[in-house]
N, C-alpha and C positions, 0 to 999 in steps of 0.2 A: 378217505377218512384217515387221521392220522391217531399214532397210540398215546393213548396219554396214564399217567398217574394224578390219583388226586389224594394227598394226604391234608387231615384235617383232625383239630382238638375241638373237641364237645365238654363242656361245661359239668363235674361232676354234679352235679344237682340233679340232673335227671336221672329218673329210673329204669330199669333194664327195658323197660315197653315204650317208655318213651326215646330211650333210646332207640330200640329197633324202628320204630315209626320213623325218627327221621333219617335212620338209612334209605328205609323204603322210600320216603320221598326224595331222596337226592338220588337214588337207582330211575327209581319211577321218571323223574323230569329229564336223565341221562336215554332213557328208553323211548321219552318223547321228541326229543329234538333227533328223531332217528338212530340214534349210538348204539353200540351193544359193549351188555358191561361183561368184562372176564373173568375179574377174579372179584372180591371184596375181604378184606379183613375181618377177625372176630375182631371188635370194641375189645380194649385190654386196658387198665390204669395205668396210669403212669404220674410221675411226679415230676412238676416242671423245674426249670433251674432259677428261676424267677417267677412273681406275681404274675397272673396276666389275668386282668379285670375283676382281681383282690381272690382269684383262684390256684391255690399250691399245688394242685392235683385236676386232672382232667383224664378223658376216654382218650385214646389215639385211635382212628379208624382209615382203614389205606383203602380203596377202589380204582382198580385196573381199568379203563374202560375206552374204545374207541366211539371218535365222534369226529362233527365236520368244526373245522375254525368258526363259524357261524353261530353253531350248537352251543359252540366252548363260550361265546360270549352269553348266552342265552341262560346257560347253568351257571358263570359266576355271578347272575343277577340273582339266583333262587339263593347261593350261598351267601351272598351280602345277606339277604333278608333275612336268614336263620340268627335268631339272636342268643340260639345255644351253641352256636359254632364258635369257639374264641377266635381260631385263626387258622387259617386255609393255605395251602400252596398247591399248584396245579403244575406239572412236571411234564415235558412231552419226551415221547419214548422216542428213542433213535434206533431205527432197524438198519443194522449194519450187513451190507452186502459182504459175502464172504467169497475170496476170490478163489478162483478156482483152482487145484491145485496142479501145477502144470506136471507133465510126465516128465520124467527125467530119462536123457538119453544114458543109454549102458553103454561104455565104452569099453573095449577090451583090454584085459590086461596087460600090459608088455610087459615081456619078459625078458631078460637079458640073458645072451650066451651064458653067465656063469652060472647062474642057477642051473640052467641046460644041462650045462656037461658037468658031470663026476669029478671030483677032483682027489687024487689019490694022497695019500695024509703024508707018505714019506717022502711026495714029491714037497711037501708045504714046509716038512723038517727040513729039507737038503735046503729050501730057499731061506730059509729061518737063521741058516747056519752061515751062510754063504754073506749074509747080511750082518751080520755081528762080528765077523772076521774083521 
């Protein structure tokens, strides 16, 4: 089964029960064609940026749900029939393998002779001097 998203606008005319009813059927028919739904949105208003079937405002409702390609065709026919639905879009999820993260070899530090050895500060004067001459 692969994951899908189904986001869809409902027609503000309807009441908060009529709303809830056709979530439950669009759950309910995602539950028959075998799927299981994961998440589901609260209904929230929103205001469209254009008309859409002479409505300025509508519900936005999102449902997370896995199903089979079969299923999916099965549920966009109950979603055509819904005539409070304005407009649908069905999103499939993409589960990104994440690779793994390789161990990093430790290499040792090298170190160089002069770190190593001492260097005495009047020996660095006498070269200092010797060089400006």
């Amino acid at each position: 089964m692969k994951s899908y998203e189904l986001t869809y606008i409902v027609s503000p005319n309807l009441s908060e029960q009529e709303l809830g009813v056709l979530i439950a059927e669009i759950t309910s028919s995602i539950r028959e064609e075998t799927g299981s739904v994961e998440k589901t949105s609260m209904p929230f208003k929103i205001k469209l940026g254009y008309l859409i079937k002479k409505n300025a405002e509508a519900f936005l409702v999102s449902i997370y749900f896995s199903l089979s390609p079969e299923g999916l065709i099965n549920l966009e026919k109950v979603l055509k029939e819904q005539r409070d639905i304005l407009r649908y879009i069905i999103i499939a999820k993409i589960k990104r393998k994440e690779k793994p993260e390789k161990p990093r070899k430790s290499q040792p530090i090298e170190t160089s002779q002069a770190f190593e050895q001492k260097v005495d500060l009047n020996e660095i004067d006498q070269k200092i001097e010797d060089i400006l001459r």
